[in-house]
N, C-alpha and C positions, 0 to 999 in steps of 0.2 A: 504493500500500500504506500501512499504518495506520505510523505508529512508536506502542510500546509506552510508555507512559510511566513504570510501575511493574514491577519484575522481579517473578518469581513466585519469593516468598518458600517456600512450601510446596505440596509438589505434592498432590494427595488418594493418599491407599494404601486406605483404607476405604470400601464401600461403602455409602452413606446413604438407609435404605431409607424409603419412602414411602407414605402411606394409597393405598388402590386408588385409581383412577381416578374420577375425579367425571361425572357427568353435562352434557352440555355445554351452557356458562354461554352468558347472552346476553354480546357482547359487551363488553367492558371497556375506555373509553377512557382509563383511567390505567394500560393494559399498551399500552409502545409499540414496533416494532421497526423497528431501521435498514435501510433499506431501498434496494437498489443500480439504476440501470437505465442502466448504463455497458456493459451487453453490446448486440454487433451480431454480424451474419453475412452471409453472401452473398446470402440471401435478399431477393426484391425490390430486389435492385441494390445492397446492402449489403456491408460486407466484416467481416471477423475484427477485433473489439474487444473489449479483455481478456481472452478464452479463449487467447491466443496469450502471456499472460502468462510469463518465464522462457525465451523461445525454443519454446514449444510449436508445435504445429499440429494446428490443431482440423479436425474434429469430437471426432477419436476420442481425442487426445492433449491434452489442456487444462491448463494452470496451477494444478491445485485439486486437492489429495490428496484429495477425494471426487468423485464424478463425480454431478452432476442425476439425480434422473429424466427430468425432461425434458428431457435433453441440453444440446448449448450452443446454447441457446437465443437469442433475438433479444428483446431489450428490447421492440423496436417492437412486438411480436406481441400486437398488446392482446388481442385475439378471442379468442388460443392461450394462449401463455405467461403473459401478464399476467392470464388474467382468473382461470385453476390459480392463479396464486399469491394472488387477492385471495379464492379459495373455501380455499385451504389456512390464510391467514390468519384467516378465519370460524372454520374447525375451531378453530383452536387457540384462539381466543375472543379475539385481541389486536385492537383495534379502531381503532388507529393508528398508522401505517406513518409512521416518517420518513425524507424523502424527502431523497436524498442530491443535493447539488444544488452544480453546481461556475461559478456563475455566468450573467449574463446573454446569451443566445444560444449557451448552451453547449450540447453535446449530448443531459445530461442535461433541460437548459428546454428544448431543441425536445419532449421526449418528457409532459414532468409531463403535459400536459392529459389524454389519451391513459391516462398509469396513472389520472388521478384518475375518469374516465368507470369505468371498471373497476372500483376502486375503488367508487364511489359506488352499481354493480350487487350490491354484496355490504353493505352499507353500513360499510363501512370510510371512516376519516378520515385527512387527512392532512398531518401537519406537517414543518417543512423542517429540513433538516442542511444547513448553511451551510459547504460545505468551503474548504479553504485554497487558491483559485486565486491562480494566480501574480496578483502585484500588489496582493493582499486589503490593507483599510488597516480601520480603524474606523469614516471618512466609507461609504467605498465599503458596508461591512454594513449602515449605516445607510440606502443608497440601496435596495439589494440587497429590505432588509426593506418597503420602500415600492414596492419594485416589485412584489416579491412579491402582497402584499395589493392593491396595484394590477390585478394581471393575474388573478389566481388564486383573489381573494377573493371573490367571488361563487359559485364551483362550489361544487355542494353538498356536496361531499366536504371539504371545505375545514374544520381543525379550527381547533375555537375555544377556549377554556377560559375560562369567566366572561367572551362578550366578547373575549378577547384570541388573538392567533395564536400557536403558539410554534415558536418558532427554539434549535435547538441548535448552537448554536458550535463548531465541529473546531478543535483545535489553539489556543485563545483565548489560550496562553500566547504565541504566536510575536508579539501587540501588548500591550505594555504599557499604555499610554494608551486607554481603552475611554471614554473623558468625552462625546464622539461619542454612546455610545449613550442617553444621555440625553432625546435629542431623540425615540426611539421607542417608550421600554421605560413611558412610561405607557398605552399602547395595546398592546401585545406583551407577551410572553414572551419574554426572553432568557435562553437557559443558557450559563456558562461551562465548559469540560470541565476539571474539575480539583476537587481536595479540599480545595485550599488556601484557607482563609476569607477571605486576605489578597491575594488573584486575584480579587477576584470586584467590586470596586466596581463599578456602576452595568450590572452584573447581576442579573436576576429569581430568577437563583437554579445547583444546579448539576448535573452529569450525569459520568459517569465514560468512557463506552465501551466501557474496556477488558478484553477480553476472559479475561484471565488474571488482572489483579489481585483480579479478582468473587472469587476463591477463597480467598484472604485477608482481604479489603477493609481493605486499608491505608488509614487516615485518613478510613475512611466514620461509626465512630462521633462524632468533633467532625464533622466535614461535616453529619450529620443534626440534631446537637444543634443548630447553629449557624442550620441554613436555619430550624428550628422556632421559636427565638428570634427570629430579624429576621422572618418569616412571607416565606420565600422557600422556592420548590421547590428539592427535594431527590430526584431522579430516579437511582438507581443504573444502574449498566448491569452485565447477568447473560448470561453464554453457555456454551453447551455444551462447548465447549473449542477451542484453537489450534494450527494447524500451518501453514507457509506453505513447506514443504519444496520442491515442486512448483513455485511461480509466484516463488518468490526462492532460487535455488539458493546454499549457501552460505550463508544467513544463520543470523548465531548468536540469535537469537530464538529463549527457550526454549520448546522445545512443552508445552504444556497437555495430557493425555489424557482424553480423555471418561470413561473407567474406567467404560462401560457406562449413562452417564447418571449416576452420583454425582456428577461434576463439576459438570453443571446441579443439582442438587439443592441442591450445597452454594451455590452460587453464591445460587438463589432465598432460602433458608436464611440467608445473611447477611444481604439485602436487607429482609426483613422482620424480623429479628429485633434487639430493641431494642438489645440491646448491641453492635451493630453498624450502628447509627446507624434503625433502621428505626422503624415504618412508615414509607415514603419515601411521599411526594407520589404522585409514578408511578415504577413501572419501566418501565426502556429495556431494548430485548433485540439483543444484540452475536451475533449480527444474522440476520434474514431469509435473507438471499442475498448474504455477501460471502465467497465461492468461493475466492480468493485464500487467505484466512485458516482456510480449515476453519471458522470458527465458525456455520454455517449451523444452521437448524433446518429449512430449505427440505428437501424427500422428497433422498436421493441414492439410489440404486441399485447393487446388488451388482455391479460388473465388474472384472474381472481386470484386475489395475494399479494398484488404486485402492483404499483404505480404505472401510469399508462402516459404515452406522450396525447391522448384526448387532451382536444380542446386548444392543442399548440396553434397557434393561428388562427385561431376559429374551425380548424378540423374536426373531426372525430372519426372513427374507423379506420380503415385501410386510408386515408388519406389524410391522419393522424400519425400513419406510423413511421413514412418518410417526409413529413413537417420538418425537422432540420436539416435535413438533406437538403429541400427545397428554397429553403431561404440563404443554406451555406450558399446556395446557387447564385441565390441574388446579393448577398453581402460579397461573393469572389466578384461578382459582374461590376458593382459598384465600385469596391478596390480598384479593380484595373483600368475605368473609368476613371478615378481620379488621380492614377498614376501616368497616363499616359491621355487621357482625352476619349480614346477608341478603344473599345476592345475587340481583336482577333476574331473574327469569325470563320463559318467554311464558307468560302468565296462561289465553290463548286456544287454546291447545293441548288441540286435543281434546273444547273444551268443546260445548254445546249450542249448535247456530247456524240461523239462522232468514233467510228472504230473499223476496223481492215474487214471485220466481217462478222457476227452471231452464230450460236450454235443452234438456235432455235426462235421462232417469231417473240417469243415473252422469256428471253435472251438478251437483248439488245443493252447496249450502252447508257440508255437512260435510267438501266436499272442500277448503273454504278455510281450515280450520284442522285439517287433518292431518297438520300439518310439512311435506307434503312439494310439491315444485311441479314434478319432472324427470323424471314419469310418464308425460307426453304428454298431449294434447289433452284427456282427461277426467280428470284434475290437478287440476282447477279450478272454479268457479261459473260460470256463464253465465248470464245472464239475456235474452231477446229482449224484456221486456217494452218498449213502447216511451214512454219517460220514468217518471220515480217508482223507479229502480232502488233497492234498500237488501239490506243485508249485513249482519245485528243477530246481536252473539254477548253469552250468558248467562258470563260469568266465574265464577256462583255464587257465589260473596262479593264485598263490599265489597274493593277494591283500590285501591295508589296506585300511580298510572299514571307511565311516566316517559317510553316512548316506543311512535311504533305503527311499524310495515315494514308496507307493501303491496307484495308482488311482483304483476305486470301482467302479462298477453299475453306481453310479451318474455320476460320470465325466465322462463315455460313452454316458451317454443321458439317463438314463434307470431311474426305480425309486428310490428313495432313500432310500427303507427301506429294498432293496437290497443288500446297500452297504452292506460289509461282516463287519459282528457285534464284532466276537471273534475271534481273530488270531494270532499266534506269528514268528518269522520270527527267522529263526533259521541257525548255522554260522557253515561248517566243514573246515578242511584242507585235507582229504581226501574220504570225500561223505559218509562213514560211521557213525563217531563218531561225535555226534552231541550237540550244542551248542546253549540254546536260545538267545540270541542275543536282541528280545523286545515284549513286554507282551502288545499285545493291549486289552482290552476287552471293552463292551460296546459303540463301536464305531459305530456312525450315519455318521459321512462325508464321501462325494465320493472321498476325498483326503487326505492321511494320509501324513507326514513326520517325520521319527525318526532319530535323532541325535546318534551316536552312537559314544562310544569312542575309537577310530583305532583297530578295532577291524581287527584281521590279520583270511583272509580264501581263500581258491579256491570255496567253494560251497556255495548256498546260498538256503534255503528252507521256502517257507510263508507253516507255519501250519495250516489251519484252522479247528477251532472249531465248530463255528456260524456263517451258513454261511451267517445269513439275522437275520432282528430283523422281518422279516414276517411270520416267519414261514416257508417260501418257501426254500429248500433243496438242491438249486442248488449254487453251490459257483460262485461267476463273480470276474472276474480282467481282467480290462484292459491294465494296464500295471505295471510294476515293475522295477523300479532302482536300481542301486547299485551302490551309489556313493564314488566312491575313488580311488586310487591310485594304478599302478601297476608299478613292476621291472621296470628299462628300459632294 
């Protein structure tokens, strides 16, 4: 369990009402949430961890005054659990998961590869929470961050910022002497958890967590001032609210009330707002899935015994249960909105799109930028032609490009050795004269993401080479993005 490190000064009594719902943003990797996979169960040979939290006994009986939707769930369950939570993280638009990480050959590192494959299906990113295992020193984070980047840095999920990886420090106050991290933080991103400007030497910059203080923010406006001055991150942390009643019976940690979603509202509402130290670098969100603490924005479910997200927004039922999902949506859309003016959208949504040839009439190319790709087998573009396959979409204006998604064969349901193997994805400004743009080869996932740097075009064209590592001749794409920016 977390200890709290600022009381909660004021509780909310008012409720802080908000523009409707915005349209869902492409992902934003300066919204980031903490993210748990400390749960196990009997399944597959497994036993009860963490749901058993306070003397519980799970399924039915769990340590979390809200109960999942998806039950108590199995960490390991990449295919089930993991992959719901890396499509529930898409909804809400938050585009990196930090990954709660309790040391080397700990149970959490048998599991990272496993969420980051998942992960990487939805293109989510992902950076590490470096918690406080017994024996933590300064050296040992230091090893910890090179192992890290050692074992992990190649997957593509694997978040980077400018170049650098970043690592969030739990509890950084429990080592006074951080001079150690000297030796990593010109290649990394180090955060210390704390507001204090005088905790933070040969730190990259800092982060809060906690999930109650977000409602106050005690000491976020010097915190923000200060990281803007030295040009270090300044990463708040905002959550829905705190209860731990259920998994720490007894404890006097004051509970936080959601108060129907004003709590996240106000909380979001500090974070950006100047006089309380904002615009922050990124926001961190307290948290994805740590069930212990009530602070989840993960779906819970209405069951007798158990607190319910009813009434969050004015919802109730099934559209109750992903109410913070839905507004993370709109609080990411706003953030990047006032970080930049515009936010990134898919350009190719919809647009005119054009191809060397269909494998069938309800086939065709339109099907690859329809948003959608979970309609089954005619989802998709198909082409038999056999070599010269292409995929050219009219964006209609000039646009600056910042990244492409190709979902494959897999992410339609199909098999995976399908997905299109060699392909390059290529940029004009007018449909003629042409530009490769990104060089995939060798590619087994059914979901690609390329980062691209503003690259300026009207037309966009996937080339493919290879269409399958099967052998099989036929090219599939389910869908195709083109994210970024156009005139107004």
């Amino acid at each position: 369990m977390r200890s709290i490190l600022a009381p909660l000064l004021l509780l909310l009594t008012c409720l802080v009402a908000g523009p409707a719902q915005a349209a869902a943003p492409v992902l934003s990797t300066n919204v980031h949430a903490f993210y748990y996979s400390w749960y196990d169960s009997p399944q597959d040979g497994g036993e009860w961890r963490h749901w058993q939290q306070g003397g519980h006994t799970p399924p039915a009986d769990i340590g979390a005054d809200f109960y999942p939707k998806l039950g108590a769930y199995d960490s390991g369950d990449f295919a089930g659990a993991v992959a719901q939570h890396m499509t529930w993280l898409r909804q809400a638009g938050t585009g990196v998961l930090v990954y709660s990480w309790w040391g080397r050959g700990s149970y959490e590192d048998t599991l990272a590869r496993g969420v980051m494959d998942a992960a990487a299906q939805q293109g989510i990113k992902v950076a590490w929470h470096l918690e406080p295992y017994e024996g933590r020193t300064a050296a040992s984070t230091v090893e910890d961050i090179r192992y890290v980047n050692a074992t992990y840095g190649n997957h593509p999920a694997f978040f980077r910022e400018g170049g650098k990886a970043a690592f969030y420090v739990f509890e950084s106050l429990r080592i006074t002497d951080w001079t150690a991290l000297d030796q990593v933080t010109g290649q990394n991103i180090v955060l210390a958890q704390t507001t204090d400007t005088t905790k933070i030497a040969h730190f990259s910059g800092m982060y809060t967590y906690d999930a109650i203080a977000g409602a106050t923010a005690p000491g976020w406006q010097q915190a923000g001032a200060y990281a803007k001055q030295h040009g270090l991150i300044w990463a708040p942390s905002v959550g829905p609210g705190y209860i731990d009643d259920r998994a720490v019976p007894g404890n006097t940690t004051p509970t936080l009330d959601r108060a129907n979603g004003a709590t996240y509202d106000r909380e979001w509402s500090n974070a950006l707002d100047p006089a309380t130290g904002g615009l922050p670098t990124w926001v961190s969100i307290t948290s994805f899935n740590e069930w212990h603490e009530g602070s989840t924005i993960e779906p819970a479910t209405n069951r007798p015994g158990y607190l319910s997200f009813d009434g969050a927004y004015g919802k109730t039922g099934a559209a109750a249960e992903t109410a913070y999902l839905d507004r993370t949506q709109f609080w990411t859309a706003e953030f990047e909105r006032r970080r930049g003016g515009t936010t990134p959208t898919n350009l190719a949504l919809n647009k005119p799109a054009t191809a060397d040839s269909q494998c069938a009439s309800d086939e065709g190319p339109a099907k690859a930028v329809n948003g959608s790709w979970t309609g089954g087998n005619t989802d998709k573009w198909c082409s038999v032609q056999r070599g010269g396959w292409w995929l050219q979409v009219d964006l209609q204006a000039g646009a600056v490009i910042s990244k492409f998604v190709v979902r494959h064969a897999g992410a339609g349901g199909e098999n995976s050795v399908w997905n299109t193997r060699d392909f390059d994805l290529q940029v004009s400004t007018d449909g003629s004269a042409w530009t490769t743009a990104v060089t995939a080869r060798g590619n087994t996932a059914g979901v690609t993401s390329h980062d691209v740097n503003q690259v300026q075009a009207r037309y966009v064209r996937l080339r493919v080479l290879t269409p399958t590592s099967s052998g099989d001749f036929a090219a599939r794409v389910y869908d195709l993005e083109v994210h970024g920016v156009s005139p107004a």
